[in-house]
N, C-alpha and C positions, 0 to 999 in steps of 0.2 A: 556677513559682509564679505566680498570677495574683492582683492584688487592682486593684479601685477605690482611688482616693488619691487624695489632694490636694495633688497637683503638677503646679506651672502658673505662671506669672505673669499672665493675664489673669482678669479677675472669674470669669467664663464656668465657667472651670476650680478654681476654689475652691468654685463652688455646686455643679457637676454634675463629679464628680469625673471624670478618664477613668481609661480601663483602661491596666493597664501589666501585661508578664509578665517576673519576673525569673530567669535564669537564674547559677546560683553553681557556680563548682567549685571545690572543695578537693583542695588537696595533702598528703598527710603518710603518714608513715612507717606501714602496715596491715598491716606484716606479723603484727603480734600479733593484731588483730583478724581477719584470714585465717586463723588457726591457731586461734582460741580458740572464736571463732562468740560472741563475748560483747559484750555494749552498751557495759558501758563500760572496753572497748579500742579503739571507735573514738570520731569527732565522731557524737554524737547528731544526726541531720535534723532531727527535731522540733523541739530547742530550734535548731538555726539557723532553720526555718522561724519559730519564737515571735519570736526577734528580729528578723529582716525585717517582717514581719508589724508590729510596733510602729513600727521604723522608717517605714513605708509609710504607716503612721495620723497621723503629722506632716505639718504642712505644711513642704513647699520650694519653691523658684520653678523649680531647674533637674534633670534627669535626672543629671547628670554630678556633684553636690552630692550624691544620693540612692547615686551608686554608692560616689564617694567614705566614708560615711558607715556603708554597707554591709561593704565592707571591711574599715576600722576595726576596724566591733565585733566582726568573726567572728577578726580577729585577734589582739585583744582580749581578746574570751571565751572562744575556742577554743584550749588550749595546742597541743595537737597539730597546729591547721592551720600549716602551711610557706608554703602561698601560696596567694592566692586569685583568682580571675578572676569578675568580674562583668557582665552584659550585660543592660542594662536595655531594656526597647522599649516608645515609650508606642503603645498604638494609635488609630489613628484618631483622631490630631492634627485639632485645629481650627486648620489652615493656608490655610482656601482653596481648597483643592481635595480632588477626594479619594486619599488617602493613607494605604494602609494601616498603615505604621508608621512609627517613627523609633527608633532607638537610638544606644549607645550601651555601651562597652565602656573598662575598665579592670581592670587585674591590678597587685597589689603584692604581694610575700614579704616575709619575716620578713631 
């Protein structure tokens, strides 16, 4: 997933948002959803994309606050996820030089 957001802590990065692309995997039990071919026997993407996507539209200062946060809610809102791994990359950081990404990885289960 890729969005614009405003995640930053310097002015710069609150006006002119940067890009960031998030990557999410989910764990859980498919075998019903492998057998059935039916929606809602698995995690719908869409509504985890909808909740990222909200997420993403807040401000935070830090990437590691945004994964954290991410996590949560697909935990959260997601019965069937078992575990999640998230890997955020903001690109082309305003560090000073150029630098095509930075990220940023964490995973928690249930």
């Amino acid at each position: 997933m890729e969005f614009r957001a405003p995640v930053g802590c310097f002015d710069e990065e609150k006006i002119v948002h940067p890009g960031f692309s998030v990557d999410v995997y989910i764990s859980f039990d498919a075998s019903d959803a492998m057998m059935s071919d039916k929606l809602d026997t698995t995690i719908n993407y869409q509504a985890v994309y909808l909740r990222i996507k909200e997420i993403m539209e807040v401000h935070h200062n830090i990437i590691e606050h945004v994964a954290n946060h991410i996590l949560d809610t697909i935990l959260n809102d997601f019965a069937k996820a078992q575990h999640v791994r998230c890997k955020i990359h903001k690109t082309f950081p305003a560090l000073g030089g150029r630098i095509a990404a930075v990220a940023f990885e964490a995973e928690r289960g249930r």
